[in-house]
C-alpha positions as CSV (number, residue, x, y, z in Angstrom):
1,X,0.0,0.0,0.0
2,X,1.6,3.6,-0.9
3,X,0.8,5.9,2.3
4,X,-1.0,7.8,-0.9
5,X,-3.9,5.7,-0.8
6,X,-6.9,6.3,0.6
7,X,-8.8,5.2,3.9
8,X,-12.3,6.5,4.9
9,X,-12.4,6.0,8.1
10,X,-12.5,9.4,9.2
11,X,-15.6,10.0,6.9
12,X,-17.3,6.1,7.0
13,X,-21.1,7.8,8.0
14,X,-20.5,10.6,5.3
15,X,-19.9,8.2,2.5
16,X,-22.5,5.9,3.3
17,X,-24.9,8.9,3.3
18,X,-23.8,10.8,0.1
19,X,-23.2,7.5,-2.1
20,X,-25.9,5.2,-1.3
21,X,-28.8,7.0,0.0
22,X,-29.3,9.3,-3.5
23,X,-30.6,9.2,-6.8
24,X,-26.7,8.9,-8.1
25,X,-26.3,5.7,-5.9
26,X,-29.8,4.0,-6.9
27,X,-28.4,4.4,-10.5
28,X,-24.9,3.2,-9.4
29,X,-26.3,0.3,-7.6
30,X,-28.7,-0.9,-10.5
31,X,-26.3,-0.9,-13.3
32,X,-23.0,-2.5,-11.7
33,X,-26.0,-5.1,-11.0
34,X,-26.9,-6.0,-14.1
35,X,-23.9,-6.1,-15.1
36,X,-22.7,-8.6,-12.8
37,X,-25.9,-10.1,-12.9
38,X,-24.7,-10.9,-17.0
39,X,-21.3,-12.7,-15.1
40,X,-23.4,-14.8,-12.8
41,X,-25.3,-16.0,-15.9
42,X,-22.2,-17.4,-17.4
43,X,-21.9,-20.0,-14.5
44,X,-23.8,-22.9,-13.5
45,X,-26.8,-21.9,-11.2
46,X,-26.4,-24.8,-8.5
47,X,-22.8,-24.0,-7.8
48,X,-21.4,-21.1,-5.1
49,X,-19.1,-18.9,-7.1
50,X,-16.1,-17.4,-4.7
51,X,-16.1,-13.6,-5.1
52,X,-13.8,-11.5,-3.7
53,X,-14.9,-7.9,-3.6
54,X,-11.9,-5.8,-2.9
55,X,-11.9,-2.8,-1.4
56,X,-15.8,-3.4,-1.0
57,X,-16.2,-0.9,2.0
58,X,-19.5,-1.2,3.7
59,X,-20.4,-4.4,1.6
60,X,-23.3,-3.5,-0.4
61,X,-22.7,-5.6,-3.0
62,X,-21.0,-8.3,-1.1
63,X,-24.5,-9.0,1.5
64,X,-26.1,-8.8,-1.6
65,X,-24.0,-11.7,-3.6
66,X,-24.3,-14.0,-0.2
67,X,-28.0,-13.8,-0.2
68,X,-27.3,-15.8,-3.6
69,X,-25.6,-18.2,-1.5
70,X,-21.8,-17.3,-2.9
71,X,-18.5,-17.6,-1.1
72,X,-17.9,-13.9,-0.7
73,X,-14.5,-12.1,0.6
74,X,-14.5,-8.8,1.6
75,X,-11.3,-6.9,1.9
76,X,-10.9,-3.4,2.6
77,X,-8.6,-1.0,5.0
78,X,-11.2,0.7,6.5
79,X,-11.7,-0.9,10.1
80,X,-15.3,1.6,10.2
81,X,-15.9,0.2,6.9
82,X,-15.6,-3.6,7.4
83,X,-17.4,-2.9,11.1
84,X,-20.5,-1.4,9.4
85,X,-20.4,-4.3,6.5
86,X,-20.1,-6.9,9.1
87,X,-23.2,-5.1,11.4
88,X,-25.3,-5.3,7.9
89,X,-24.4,-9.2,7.6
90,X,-25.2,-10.3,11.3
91,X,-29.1,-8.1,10.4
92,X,-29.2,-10.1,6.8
93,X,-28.3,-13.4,8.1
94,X,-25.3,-13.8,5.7
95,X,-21.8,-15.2,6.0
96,X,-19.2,-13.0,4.5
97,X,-15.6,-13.3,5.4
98,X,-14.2,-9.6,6.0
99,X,-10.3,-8.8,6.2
100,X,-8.9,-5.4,6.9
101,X,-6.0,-4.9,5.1
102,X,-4.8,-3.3,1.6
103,X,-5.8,-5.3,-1.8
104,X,-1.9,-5.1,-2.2
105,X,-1.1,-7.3,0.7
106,X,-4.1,-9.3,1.0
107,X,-1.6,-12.4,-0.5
108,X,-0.3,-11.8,3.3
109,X,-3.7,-13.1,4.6
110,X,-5.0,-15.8,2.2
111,X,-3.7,-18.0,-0.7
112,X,-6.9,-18.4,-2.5
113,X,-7.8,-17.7,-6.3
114,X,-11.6,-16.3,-7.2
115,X,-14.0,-17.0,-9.7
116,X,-15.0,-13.3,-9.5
117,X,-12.7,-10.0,-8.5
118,X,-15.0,-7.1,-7.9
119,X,-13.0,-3.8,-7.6
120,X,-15.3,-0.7,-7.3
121,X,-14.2,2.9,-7.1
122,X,-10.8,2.1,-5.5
123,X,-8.8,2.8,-8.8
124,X,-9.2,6.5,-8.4
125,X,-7.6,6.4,-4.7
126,X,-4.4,4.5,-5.1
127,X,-1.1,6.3,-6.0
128,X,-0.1,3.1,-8.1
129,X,-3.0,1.6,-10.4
130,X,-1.0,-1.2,-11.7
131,X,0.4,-2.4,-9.1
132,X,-3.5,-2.4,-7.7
133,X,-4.4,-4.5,-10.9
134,X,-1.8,-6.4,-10.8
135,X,-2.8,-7.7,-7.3
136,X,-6.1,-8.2,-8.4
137,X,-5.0,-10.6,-11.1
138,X,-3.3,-12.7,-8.4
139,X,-6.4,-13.9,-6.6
140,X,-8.5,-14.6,-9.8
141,X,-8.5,-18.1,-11.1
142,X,-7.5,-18.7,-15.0
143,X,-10.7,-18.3,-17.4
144,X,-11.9,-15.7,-14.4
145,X,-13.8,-12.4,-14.3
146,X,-12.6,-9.2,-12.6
147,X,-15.3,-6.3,-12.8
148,X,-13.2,-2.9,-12.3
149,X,-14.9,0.6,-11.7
150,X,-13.2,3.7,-12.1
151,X,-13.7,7.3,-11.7
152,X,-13.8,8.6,-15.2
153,X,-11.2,12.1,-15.7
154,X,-13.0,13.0,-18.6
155,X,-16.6,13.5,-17.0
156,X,-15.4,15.6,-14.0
157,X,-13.5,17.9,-16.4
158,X,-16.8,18.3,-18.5
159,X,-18.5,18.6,-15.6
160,X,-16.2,21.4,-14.2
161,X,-16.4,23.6,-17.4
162,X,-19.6,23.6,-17.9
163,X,-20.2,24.6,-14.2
164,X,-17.8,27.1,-15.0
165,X,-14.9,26.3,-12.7
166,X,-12.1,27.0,-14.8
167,X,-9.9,27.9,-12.3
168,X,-9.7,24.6,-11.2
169,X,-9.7,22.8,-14.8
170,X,-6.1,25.6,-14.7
171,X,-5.0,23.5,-11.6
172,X,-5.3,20.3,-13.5
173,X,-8.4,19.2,-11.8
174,X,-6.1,19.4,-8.5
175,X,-8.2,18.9,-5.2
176,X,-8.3,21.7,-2.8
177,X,-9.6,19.5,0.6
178,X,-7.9,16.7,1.5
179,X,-10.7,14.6,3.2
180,X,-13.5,15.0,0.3
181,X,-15.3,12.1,-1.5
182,X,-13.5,13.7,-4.9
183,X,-11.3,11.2,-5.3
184,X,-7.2,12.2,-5.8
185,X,-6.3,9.8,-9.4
186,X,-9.2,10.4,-11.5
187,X,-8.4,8.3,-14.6
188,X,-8.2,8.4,-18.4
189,X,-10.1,5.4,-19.5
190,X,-7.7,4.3,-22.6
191,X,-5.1,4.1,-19.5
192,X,-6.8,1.7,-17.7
193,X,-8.1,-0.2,-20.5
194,X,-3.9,-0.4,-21.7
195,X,-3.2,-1.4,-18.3
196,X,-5.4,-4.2,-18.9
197,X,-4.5,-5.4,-21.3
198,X,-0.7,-5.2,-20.5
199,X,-1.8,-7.8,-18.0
200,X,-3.2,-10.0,-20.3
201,X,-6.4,-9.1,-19.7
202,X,-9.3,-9.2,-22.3
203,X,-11.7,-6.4,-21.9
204,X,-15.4,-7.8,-22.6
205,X,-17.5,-5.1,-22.0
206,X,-17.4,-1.5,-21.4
207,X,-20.2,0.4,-19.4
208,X,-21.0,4.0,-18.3
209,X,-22.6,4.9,-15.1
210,X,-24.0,8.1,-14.7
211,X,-23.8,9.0,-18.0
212,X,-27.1,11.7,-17.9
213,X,-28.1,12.2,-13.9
214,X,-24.5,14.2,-13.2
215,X,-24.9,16.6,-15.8
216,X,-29.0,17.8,-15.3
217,X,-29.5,21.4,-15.0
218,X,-32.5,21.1,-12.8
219,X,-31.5,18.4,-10.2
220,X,-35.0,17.8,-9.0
221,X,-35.8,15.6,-11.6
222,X,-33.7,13.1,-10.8
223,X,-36.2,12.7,-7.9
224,X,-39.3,13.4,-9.7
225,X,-38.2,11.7,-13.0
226,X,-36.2,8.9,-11.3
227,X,-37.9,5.7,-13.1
228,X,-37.3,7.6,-16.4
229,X,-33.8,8.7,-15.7
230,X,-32.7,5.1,-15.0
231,X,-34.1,3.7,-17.8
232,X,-32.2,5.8,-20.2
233,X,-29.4,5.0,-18.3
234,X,-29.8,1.3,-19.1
235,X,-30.3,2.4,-22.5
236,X,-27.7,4.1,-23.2
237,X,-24.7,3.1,-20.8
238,X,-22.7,1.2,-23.1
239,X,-23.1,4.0,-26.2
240,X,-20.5,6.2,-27.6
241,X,-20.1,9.1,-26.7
242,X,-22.0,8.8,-23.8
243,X,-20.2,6.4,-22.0
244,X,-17.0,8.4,-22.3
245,X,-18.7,10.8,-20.6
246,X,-20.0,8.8,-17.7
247,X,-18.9,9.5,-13.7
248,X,-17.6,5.9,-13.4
249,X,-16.9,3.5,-16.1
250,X,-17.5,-0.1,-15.0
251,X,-15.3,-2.8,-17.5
252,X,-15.6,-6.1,-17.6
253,X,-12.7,-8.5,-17.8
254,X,-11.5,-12.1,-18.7
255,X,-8.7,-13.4,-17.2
């Protein structure tokens, strides 16, 4: 881990209430879905697929893939974190086994390939991406999928021009507060797809997320309109030029 990265413990509360109790996480939430939902599909029904979701914070997704009835690891360096994703476990009845430690020295803990590597929003906070993917690639079994979201660079500096910020599109996007949920390494999609690929992996599907909701001018509607919204997210999500435009870009990867 480079002392870089980043850990939320200090805000655990704030990022549970700003990501996943609004319109942007609803939208978040039901396209990663069906998008894994499209992975699950490729594997028999009647057999436990083990998942590791790295850097999986508060576990959303991992409670959600042991209601299935999977094998599901979740690592992350948050202690808050992993405490509120183990208190939403024990409520849901389901078993998921949660480490506290970086994805780069989770080898340290277990010696254990995965059908599935989830990596969600974690790209954007580590000093050293490939080294990140790298470690990822460790811990997934040959023939294996790895589903990696990333904070998309070319969506917040559309989105800070057209709010007008050009000061800060000056800095080079540079962050002002330190402990803010904008994360430090927003990234150029054709880098991480290249860094995929120097690592042998084979990209299988591209998606957007967020591609419309971040850039409405009258944010109400995402409320009043929500329904609509998301289903021209679905719609749309894996269109040029839309998806280069989306918040996060969610890629889907062979091993």
């Amino acid at each position: 881990m480079n002392k870089q990265d980043r850990n939320f413990d200090d805000i655990s509360n704030k990022f549970a209430q700003n990501i996943y109790g609004t319109t942007k996480g609803k939208i978040r939430e039901a396209i990663v879905w069906q998008e894994l939902e499209k992975i699950l599909a490729t594997y028999p029904t009647n057999k436990p697929l083990t998942i590791l979701d790295a850097g999986g914070g508060q576990g959303q997704i991992a409670g959600r893939l042991a209601k299935l009835g999977h094998q599901v690891t979740l690592c992350d360096i948050s202690e808050q974190m992993l405490e509120l994703a183990k208190q939403k476990a024990q409520a849901e009845k389901v078993t998921i086994n949660c480490l506290c430690c970086p994805i780069q020295q989770l080898d340290n803990l277990i010696n254990q390939k995965f059908d599935l590597v989830i990596c969600h929003a974690v790209l954007e906070w580590v000093a050293e991406p490939i080294e990140l993917i790298a470690s990822l690639k460790k811990h997934l079994k040959p023939e294996g999928y790895l589903s990696l979201m990333f904070y998309n660079y070319h969506a917040l500096l559309f989105k800070t021009v057209t709010l007008g910020n050009f000061g800060y599109t000056q800095s080079g996007l540079a962050k002002r507060k330190k402990k803010t949920l904008s994360p430090d390494f927003p990234r150029v999609p054709t880098d991480v797809y290249h860094w995929l690929t120097q690592l042998d992996f084979t990209i299988l599907q591209k998606t957007g997320i967020r591609i419309f909701h971040d850039y409405l001018t009258n944010k109400s509607k995402a409320e009043t309109h929500f329904e609509q919204l998301l289903e021209l997210e679905q719609t749309y999500c894996q269109t040029e030029p839309y998806l280069n435009l989306a918040r996060y870009i969610l890629v889907t990867a062979k091993n």
